[in-house]
Structure formats: C-alpha cells, structure tokens
SEBANU-192502 format. One record per residue (C-alpha): residue in three letters; x, y, z. Coordinates in steps of 0.5 Angstrom, whole numbers, plus 500, padded with zeros to 3 digits. Layout:
code|u|v|w
ALA|X|Y|Z
...
//
This chain:
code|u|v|w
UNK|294|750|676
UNK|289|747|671
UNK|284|742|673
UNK|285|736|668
UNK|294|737|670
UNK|296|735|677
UNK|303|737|679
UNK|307|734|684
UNK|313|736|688
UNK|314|731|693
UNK|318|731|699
UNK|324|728|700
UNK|326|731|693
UNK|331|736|691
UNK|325|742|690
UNK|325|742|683
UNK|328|750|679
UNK|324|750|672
UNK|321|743|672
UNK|315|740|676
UNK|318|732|678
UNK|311|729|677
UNK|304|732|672
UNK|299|726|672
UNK|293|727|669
UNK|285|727|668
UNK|282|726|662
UNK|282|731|656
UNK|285|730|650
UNK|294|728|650
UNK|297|733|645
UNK|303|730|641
UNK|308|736|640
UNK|314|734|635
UNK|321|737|636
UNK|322|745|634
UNK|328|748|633
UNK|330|755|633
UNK|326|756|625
UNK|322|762|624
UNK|317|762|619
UNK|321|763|614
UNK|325|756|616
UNK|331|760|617
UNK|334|758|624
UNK|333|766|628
UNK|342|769|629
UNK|344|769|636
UNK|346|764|641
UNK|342|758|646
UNK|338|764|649
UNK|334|766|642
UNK|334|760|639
UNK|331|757|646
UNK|326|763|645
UNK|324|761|638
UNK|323|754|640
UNK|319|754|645
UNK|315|760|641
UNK|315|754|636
UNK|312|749|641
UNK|307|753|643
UNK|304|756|637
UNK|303|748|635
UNK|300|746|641
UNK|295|752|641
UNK|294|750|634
UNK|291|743|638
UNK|287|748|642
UNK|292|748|648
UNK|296|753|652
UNK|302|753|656
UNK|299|751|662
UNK|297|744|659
UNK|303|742|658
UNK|304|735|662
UNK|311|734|659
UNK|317|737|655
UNK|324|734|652
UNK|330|739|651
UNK|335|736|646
UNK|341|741|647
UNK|348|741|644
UNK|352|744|649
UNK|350|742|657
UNK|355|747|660
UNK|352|752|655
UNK|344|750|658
UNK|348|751|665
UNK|350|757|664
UNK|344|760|661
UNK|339|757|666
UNK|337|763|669
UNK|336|767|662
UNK|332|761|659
UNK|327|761|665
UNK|326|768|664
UNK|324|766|657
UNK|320|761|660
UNK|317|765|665
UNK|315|771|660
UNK|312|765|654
UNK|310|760|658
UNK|309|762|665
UNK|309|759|671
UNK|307|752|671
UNK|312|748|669
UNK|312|741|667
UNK|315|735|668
UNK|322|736|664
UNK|329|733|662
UNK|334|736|658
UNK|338|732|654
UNK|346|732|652
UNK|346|731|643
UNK|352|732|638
UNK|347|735|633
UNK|341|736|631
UNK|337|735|624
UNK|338|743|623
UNK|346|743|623
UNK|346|751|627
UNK|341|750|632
UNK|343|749|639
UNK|336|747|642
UNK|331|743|640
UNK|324|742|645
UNK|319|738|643
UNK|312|735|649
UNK|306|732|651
UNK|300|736|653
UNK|293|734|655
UNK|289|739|653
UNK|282|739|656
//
C-alpha cells in the first residue's frame, strides 16, 4: 500500500475480487490514463482473444503511467470497456492473473463496462484511469 492512496473495503459490502470499492487520496500528482487497446508498438492489434488483448492493454496502461513517474500501485481508478460481458465473466480468473503478474496486488477502484464497439474495430477491451502519483 502506498502512503498517498488509501483503500477502502468497507464492512457490509460484498468483498471486493479484483477491484478495491473506495481509494481516497492524499496529496501527489492526479494522472489522467487515456483508453489503450490491445495495439502494440506497431499499432497492429496483438492475435488472440480477450486475455491477450487484456495483457496488451494494461501493458499499454501501465507504460503511459510510468511515463508520468507512476507504478501500478498508484493506480486510484481504472475503467474497462469490454465488448462482450459474458466473455469478461468467463475469463475473470485468466484476467486477474494478468493483473496480478503486470499490476500486482493493489487493485483500484474498478468498473467494467458493456460497449458494442470500440475505435479499434478488433479489439475487445479497452482500459483507461486515474492515478495519483506522488
């Protein structure tokens, strides 16, 4: 846990799998992540389905935070458009691993959310955030 970030899993609410329900935070920098898809530095959308395109993404995320002087942990809030819910349910355990392995083991405050489409025609996930970076 950081300093700056406090999260919070409040009693009486279900407990949370791979998101936090509330990260306040204390002073730092607030970090602005725009939507990243599943290109790669080519800007060619990576082969496979929602658990690499997932991997690529938050890959994607991540990179433009430390950019800002960010790490995973900084994270306050992150936002997943996906294409195809039943989809995410089903992946739910593959894509905390992905998580876990590129991220860690603070989540932030997190909501995915169902889309028809997004501005990259293949892609099936899209992540975008807030960070407070000390």
């Amino acid at each position: 846990m950081t300093p700056h970030l406090h999260r919070l899993n409040p009693e009486g609410l279900p407990p949370p799998v791979g998101f936090t329900h509330a990260v306040t935070a204390v002073g730092g920098r607030l970090v602005f992540l725009a939507g990243q898809t599943a290109l790669d530095g080519e800007g060619r959308l990576v082969p496979g389905g929602l658990p690499e395109q997932f991997a690529q993404a938050l890959s994607n995320l991540l990179a433009a935070l430390r950019a800002a002087g960010g790490e995973p942990r900084d994270l306050a809030r992150v936002t997943v458009y996906a294409t195809d819910i039943a989809d995410y349910r089903a992946c739910t355990r593959q894509l905390g691993a992905v998580w876990r392995r590129l991220a860690g083991r603070d989540y932030p405050a997190m909501a995915v959310v169902g889309v028809t489409r997004l501005w990259d025609e293949e892609a099936v996930v899209e992540l975008e955030g807030v960070a407070v970076v000390p």
